[in-house]
C-alpha atoms as one frame of an Amber mdcrd trajectory, in Angstrom:
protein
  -6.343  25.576 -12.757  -7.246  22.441 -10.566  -5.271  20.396 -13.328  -2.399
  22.900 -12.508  -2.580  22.565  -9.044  -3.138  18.202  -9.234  -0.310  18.181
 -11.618   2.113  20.122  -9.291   1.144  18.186  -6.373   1.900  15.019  -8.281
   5.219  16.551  -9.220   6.503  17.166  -5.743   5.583  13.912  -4.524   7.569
  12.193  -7.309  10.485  14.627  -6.666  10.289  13.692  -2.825  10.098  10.051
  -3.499  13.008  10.150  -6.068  15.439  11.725  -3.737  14.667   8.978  -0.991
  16.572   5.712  -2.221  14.426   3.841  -0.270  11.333   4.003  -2.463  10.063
  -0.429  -3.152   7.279   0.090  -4.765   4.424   2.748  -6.710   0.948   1.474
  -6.760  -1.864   3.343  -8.742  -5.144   2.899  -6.964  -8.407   3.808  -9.180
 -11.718   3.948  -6.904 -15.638   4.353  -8.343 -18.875   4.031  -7.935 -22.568
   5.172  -6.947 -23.569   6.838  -3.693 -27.542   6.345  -3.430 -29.609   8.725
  -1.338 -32.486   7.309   0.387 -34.614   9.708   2.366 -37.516   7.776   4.654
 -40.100   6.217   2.057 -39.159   7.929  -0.687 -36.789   5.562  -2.974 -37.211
   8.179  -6.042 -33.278  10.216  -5.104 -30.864  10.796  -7.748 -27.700   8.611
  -7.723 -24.203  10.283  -6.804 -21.011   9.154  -8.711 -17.803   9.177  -7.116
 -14.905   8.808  -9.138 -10.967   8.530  -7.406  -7.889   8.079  -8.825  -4.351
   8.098  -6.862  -0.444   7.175  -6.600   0.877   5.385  -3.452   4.392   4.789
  -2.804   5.823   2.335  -0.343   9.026   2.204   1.583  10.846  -0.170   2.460
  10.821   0.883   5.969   6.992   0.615   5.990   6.170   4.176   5.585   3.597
   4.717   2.685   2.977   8.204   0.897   0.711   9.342  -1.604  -1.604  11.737
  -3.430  -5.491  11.379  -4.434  -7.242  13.175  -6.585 -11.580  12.744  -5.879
 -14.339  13.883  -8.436 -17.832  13.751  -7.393 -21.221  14.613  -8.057 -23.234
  17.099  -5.841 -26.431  18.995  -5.628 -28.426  15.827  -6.456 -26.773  14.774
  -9.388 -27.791  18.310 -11.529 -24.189  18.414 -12.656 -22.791  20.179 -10.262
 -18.959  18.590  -8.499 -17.100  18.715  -6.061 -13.502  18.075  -6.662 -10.699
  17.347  -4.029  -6.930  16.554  -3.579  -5.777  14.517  -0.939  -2.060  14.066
   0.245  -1.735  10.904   2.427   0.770   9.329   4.780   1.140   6.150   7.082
   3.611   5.074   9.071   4.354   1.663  10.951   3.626   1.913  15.109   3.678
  -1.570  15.820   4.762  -5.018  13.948   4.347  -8.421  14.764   7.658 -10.587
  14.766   7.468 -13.344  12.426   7.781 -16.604  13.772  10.308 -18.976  12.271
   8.693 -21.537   9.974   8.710 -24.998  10.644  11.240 -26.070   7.858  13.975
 -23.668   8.445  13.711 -25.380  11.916  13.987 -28.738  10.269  17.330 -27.785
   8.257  18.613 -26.551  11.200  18.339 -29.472  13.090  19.505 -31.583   9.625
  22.453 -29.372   9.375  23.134 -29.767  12.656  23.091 -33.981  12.570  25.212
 -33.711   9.367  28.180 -31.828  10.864  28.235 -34.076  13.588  28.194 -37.367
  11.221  30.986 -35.418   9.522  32.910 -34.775  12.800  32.443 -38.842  13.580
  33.786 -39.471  10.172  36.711 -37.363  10.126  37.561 -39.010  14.043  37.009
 -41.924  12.334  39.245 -41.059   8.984  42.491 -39.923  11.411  42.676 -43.209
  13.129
C-alpha cells in the first residue's frame, strides 16, 4: 500500500514537472546512516538506521520541488519502522547580483580602444 501511495506521489510530481517547460534539471538525492542513542552513562543503546531516498527538480527560475521517501528504525532497533513521505518546495526570496568580472571589463575597455584606432584609421584612409 505505502509502495502504492510513494509510487503515485512520484507520478504526480513528474506529471507536474513535465507540463512546466521550465524544468533544468532532476537530481536524485540518496541519504543514510546510524542514529546512536546515548542515555547518561550508559553507552550499551541500540543503533537506529535511517535510510532516505528522493527526486528534486530545479527550475530555471530558482524554484526547486521534490518528493522524499524516509525508512527508519524505531522501538530500539527490535525491527520495528517508521516510514514517511515528504513533498518539498523552495523558492528564491532574495539573490545577490553578480558583479561583473574583471575581464569582461578588460574587453570592454579593449573593444573600446580598437574602434577608436579604427575610427583614426578610417579619418586617416579618406584623406
Amino acid at each position: 500500500m505505502k509502495r502504492r501511495i510513494v509510487m503515485l506521489l512520484l507520478a504526480f510530481s513528474l506529471a507536474s514537472v513535465s507540463a512546466c517547460s521550465k524544468l533544468k534539471e532532476v537530481r536524485s538525492e540518496s541519504k543514510f546512516g546510524p542514529r546512536f542513542n546515548h542515555r547518561g552513562t550508559k553507552r550499551t543503546d541500540s543503533t537506529q538506521w535511517t535510510v532516505q531516498q528522493g527526486v528534486e527538480f530545479k527550475f530555471k527560475d530558482g524554484f526547486k520541488t521534490g518528493i522524499t521517501y524516509r525508512r527508519r528504525d524505531v522501538d530500539d532497533g527490535n525491527g520495528n519502522n517508521d516510514n514517511s513521505v515528504f513533498v518539498d518546495f523552495s523558492f528564491p526570496i532574495w539573490k545577490a547580483k553578480k558583479k561583473p568580472s574583471a575581464n569582461k571589463k578588460r574587453i570592454k575597455k579593449l573593444e573600446k580602444r580598437i574602434a577608436k584606432l579604427e575610427a583614426i584609421l578610417t579619418e586617416e584612409g579618406e584623406k
